[in-house]
DOBA-197760 format. One record per residue (C-alpha): x, y, z. Coordinates in pm, 1 decimal. Each point is the difference from the previous one (the first is absolute). Example, Ala and Ser with C-alpha at 12.3 -4.5 7.8 and 13.67 -1.06 7.14 Angstrom:
2
[drenke [1230.0, -450.0, 780.0]]
[drenke [137.0, 344.0, -66.0]]
//
This chain:
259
[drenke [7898.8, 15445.8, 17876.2]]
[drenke [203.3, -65.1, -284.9]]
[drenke [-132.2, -229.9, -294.0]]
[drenke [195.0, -291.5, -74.0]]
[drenke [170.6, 21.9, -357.6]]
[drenke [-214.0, -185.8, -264.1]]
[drenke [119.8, -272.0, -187.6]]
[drenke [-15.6, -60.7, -307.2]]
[drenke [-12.0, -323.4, -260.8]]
[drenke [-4.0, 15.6, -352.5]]
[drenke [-33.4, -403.4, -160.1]]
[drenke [97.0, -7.1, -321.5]]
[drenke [-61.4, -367.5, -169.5]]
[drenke [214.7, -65.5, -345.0]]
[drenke [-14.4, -210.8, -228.7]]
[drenke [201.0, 34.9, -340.7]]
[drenke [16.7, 388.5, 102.5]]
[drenke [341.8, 82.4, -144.4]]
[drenke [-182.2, 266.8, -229.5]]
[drenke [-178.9, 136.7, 199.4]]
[drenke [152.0, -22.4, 379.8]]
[drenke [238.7, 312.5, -19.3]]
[drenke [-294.1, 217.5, -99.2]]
[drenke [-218.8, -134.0, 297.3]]
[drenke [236.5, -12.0, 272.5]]
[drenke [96.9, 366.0, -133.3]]
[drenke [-346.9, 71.3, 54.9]]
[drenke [-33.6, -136.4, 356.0]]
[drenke [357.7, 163.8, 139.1]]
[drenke [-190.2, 301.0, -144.8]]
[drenke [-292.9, -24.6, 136.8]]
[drenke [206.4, -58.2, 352.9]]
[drenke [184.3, 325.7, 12.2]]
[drenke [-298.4, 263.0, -152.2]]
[drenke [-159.3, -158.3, 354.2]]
[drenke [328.1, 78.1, 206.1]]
[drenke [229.0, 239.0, -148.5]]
[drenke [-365.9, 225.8, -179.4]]
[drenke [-226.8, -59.7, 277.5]]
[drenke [232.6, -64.3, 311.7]]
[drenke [-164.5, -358.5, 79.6]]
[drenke [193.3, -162.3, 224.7]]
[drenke [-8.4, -366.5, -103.9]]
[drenke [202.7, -286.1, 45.1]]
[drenke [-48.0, -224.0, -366.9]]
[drenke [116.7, -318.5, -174.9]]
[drenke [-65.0, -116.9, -353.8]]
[drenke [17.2, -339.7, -11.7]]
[drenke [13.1, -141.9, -351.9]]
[drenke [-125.0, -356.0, -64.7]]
[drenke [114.0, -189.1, -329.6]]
[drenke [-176.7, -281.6, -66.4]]
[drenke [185.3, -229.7, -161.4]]
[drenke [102.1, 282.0, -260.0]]
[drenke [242.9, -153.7, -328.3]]
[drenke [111.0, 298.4, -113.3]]
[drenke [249.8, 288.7, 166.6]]
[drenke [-321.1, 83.3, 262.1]]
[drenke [261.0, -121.7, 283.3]]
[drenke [289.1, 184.0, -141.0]]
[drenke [-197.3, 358.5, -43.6]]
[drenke [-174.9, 15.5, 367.3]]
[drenke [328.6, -102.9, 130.2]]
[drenke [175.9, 267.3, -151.0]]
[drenke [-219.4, 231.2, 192.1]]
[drenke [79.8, -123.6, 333.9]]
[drenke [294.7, 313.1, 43.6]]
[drenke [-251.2, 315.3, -71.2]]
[drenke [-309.2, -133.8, 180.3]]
[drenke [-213.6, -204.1, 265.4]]
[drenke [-1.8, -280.2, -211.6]]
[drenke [3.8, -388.0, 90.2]]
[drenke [-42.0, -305.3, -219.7]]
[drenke [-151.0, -330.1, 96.0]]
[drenke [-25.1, -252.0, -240.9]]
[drenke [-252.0, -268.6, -64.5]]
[drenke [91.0, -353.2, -68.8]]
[drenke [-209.6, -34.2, -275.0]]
[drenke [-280.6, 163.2, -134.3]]
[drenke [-280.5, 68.8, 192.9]]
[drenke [-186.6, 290.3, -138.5]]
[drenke [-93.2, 369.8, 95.1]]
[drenke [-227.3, -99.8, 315.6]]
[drenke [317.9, -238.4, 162.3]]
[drenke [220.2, 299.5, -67.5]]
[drenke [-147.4, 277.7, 153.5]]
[drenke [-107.4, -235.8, 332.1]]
[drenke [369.3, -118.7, -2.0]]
[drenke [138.2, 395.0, -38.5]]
[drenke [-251.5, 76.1, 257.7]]
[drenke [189.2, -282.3, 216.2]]
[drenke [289.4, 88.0, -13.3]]
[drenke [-55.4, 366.4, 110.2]]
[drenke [-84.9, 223.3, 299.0]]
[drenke [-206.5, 279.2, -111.5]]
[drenke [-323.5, 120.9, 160.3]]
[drenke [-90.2, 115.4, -341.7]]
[drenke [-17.1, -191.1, -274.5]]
[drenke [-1.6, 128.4, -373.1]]
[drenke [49.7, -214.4, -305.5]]
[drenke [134.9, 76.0, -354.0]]
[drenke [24.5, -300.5, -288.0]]
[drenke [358.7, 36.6, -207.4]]
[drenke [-168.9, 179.8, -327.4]]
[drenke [-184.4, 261.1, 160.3]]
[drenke [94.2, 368.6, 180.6]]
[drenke [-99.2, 187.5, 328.8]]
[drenke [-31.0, 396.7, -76.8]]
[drenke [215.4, 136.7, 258.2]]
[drenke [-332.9, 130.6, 170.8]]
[drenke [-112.6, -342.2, 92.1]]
[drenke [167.5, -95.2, 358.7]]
[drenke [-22.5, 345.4, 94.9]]
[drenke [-391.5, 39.2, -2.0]]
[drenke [-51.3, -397.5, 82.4]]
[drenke [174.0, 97.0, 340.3]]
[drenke [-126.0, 286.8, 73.6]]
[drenke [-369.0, -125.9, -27.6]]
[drenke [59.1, -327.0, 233.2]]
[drenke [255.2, 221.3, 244.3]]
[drenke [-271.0, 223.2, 17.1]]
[drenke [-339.8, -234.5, 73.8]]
[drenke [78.8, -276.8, 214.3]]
[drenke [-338.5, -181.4, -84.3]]
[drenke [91.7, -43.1, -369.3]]
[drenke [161.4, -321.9, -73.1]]
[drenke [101.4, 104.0, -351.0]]
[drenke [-19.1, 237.4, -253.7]]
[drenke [12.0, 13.2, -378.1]]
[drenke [56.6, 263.0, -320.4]]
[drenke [-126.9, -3.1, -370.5]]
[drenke [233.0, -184.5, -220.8]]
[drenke [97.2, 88.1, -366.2]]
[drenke [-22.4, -286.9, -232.7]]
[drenke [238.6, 7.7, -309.7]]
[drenke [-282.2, -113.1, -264.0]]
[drenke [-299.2, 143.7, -129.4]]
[drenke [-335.4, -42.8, 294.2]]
[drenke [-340.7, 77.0, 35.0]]
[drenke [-118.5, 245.2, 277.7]]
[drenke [-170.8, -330.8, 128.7]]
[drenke [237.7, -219.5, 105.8]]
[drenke [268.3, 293.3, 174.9]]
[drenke [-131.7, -39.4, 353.3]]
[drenke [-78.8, -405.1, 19.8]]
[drenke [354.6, 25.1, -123.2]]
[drenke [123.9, 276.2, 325.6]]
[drenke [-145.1, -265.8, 220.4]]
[drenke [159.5, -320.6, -146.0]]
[drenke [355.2, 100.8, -109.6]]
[drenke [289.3, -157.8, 240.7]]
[drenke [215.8, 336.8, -44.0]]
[drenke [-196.5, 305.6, 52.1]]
[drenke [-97.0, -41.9, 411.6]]
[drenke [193.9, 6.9, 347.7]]
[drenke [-175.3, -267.5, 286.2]]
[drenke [176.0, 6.1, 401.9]]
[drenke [140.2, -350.1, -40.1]]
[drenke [-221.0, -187.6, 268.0]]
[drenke [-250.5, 12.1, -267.7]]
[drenke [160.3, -195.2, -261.4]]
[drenke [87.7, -266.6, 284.4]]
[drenke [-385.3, 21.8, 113.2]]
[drenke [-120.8, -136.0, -356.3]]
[drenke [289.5, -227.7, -54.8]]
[drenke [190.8, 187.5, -239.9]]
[drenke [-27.4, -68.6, -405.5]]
[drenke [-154.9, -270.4, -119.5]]
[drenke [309.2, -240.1, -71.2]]
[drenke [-185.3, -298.2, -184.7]]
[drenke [144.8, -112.6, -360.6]]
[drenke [-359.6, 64.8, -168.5]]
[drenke [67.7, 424.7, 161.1]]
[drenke [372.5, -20.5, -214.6]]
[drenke [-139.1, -149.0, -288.0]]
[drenke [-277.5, 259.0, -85.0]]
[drenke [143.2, 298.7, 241.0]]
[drenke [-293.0, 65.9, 157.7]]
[drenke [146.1, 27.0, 379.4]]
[drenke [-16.6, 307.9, 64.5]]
[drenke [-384.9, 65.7, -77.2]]
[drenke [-132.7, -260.6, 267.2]]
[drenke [285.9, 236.5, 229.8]]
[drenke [-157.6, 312.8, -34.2]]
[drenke [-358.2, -181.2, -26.5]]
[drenke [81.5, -170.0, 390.9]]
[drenke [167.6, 383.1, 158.5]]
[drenke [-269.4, 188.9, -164.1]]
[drenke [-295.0, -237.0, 209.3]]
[drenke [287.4, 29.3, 297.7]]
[drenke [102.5, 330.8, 47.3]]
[drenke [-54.9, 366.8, 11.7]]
[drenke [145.0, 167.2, -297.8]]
[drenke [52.4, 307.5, -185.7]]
[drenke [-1.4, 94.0, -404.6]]
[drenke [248.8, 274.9, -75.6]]
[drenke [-124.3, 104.6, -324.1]]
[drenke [350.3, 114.4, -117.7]]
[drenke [214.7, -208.7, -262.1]]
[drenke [300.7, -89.3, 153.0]]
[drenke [106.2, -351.6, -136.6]]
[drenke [41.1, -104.6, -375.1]]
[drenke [-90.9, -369.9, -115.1]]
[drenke [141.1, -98.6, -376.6]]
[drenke [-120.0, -247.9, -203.3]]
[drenke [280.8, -223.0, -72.5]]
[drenke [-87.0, -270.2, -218.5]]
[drenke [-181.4, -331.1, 131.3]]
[drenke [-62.2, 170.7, 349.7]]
[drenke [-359.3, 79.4, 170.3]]
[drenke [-22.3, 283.8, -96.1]]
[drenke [60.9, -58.9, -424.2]]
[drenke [-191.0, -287.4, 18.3]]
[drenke [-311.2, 249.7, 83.8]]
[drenke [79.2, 244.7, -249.3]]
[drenke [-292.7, -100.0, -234.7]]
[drenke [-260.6, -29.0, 258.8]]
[drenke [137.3, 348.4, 185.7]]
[drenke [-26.3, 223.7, -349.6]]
[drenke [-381.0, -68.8, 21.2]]
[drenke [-290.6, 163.3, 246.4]]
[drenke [-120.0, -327.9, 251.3]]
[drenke [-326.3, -3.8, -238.7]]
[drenke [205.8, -55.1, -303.4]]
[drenke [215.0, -253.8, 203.4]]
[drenke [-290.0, -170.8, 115.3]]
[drenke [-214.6, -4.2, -347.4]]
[drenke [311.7, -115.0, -220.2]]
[drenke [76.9, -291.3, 234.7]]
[drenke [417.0, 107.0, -32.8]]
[drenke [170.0, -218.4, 227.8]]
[drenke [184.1, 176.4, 210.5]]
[drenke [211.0, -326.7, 103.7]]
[drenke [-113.6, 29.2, 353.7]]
[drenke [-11.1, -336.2, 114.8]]
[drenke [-151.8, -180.9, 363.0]]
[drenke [82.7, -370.1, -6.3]]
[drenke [-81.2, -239.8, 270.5]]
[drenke [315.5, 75.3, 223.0]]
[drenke [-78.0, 365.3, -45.4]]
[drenke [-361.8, -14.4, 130.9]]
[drenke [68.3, -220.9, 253.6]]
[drenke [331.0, 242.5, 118.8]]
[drenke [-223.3, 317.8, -86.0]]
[drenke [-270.0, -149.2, 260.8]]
[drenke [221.9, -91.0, 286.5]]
[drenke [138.1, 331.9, 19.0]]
[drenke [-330.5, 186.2, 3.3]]
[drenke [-102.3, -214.9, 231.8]]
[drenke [252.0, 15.0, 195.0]]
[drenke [15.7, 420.8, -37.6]]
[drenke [-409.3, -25.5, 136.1]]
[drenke [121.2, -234.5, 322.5]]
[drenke [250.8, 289.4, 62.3]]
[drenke [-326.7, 246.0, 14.8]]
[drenke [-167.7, -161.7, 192.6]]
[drenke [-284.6, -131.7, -260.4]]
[drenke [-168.4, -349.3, 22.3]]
[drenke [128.2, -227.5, -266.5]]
//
């Protein structure tokens, strides 16, 4: 019997991208035809690009995209940070599987391809991730804790991002842009995965984001890290814990588990 086509959703959330959004949507049409036109994938795809309240020409560059690719724009209201964006891109698409890219950062054009072909190939795995190349300086330590919490360098079947309620959305998540760990933390409790250890993703340290504000703490061995006491900026307020425990509870009611 004939498989039906996969589909395919890239969410892109962007906010003050107009440096940086030709290079990653270049990156994602890419990444799209190495899987169909290299590898012969058959898959149906949309990127959908969500600006978040964006005051520069973010609006102006995705739109002038629309004519060479998959490309659709929703735009939020106002501001509601990374977590909103990506559940609202997620919303307002169709694909069974979901990939995600942030406006100043790349997909290698290997990425889709061997995503796909790992979760076309095991039903049982509910996603999959790669090794991701960070544009700073890192100890050996911190690369894998940081393959298993980045929000760009896996592939999940959408019914698990609806089964733990998408990204955290909560202002206290935007403010110290920390969604996307409790997201991995809840699907990696949830669901079978894979690690392909191949890089295939590219995260840049653009100034002020996650990533630069870890650069100190990420140039030194966990011992060091640990010892010095270097703040890594990694915050857990109130809101946070109280968020961070719902979920997980709610992830353990899903297996089964007494709570």
């Amino acid at each position: 019997m004939r498989q039906r086509t996969p589909t395919v959703a890239i969410v892109i959330p962007a906010y003050n991208a107009a440096k940086t959004i030709d290079r990653t949507l270049e990156s994602a049409v890419a990444s799209l035809r190495y899987c169909t036109d290299t590898h012969g994938l058959d898959v149906t795809a949309e990127i959908v690009v969500v600006d978040d309240g964006s005051t520069d020409a973010t609006v102006e560059r995705v739109t002038a995209w629309a004519s060479r690719a998959p490309i659709r724009l929703i735009r939020n209201a106002a501001n509601r940070g990374a977590g909103f964006s990506r559940n609202e891109g997620v919303r307002h698409s169709t694909g069974s599987f979901l990939f995600f890219l942030d406006a100043d950062d790349v997909f290698y054009p290997n990425h889709i391809t061997l995503c796909l072909k790992d979760l076309l190939a095991d039903d049982t795995l509910g996603y999959v991730f790669t090794r991701v190349k960070m544009d700073m300086s890192m100890h050996d330590d911190w690369r894998a804790s940081l393959d298993e919490s980045c929000p760009i360098n896996f592939c999940l079947r959408r019914v698990w991002h609806d089964m733990i309620q998408g990204f955290p959305e909560e202002p206290d998540f935007r403010t110290h842009g920390t969604e996307d760990t409790l997201y991995r933390a809840c699907l990696r409790r949830l669901v079978k995965h894979r690690k392909i250890d191949v890089e295939t993703c590219e995260q840049f340290a653009s100034p002020g984001n996650a990533l630069d504000r870890q650069r100190q703490k990420l140039a030194h061995s966990k011992a060091e890290w640990q010892s010095q006491g270097i703040d890594d900026e990694f915050k857990m307020t109130p809101l946070m814990e109280e968020v961070a425990l719902a979920r997980f509870t709610h992830v353990a009611k899903l297996l089964g588990e007494k709570v």
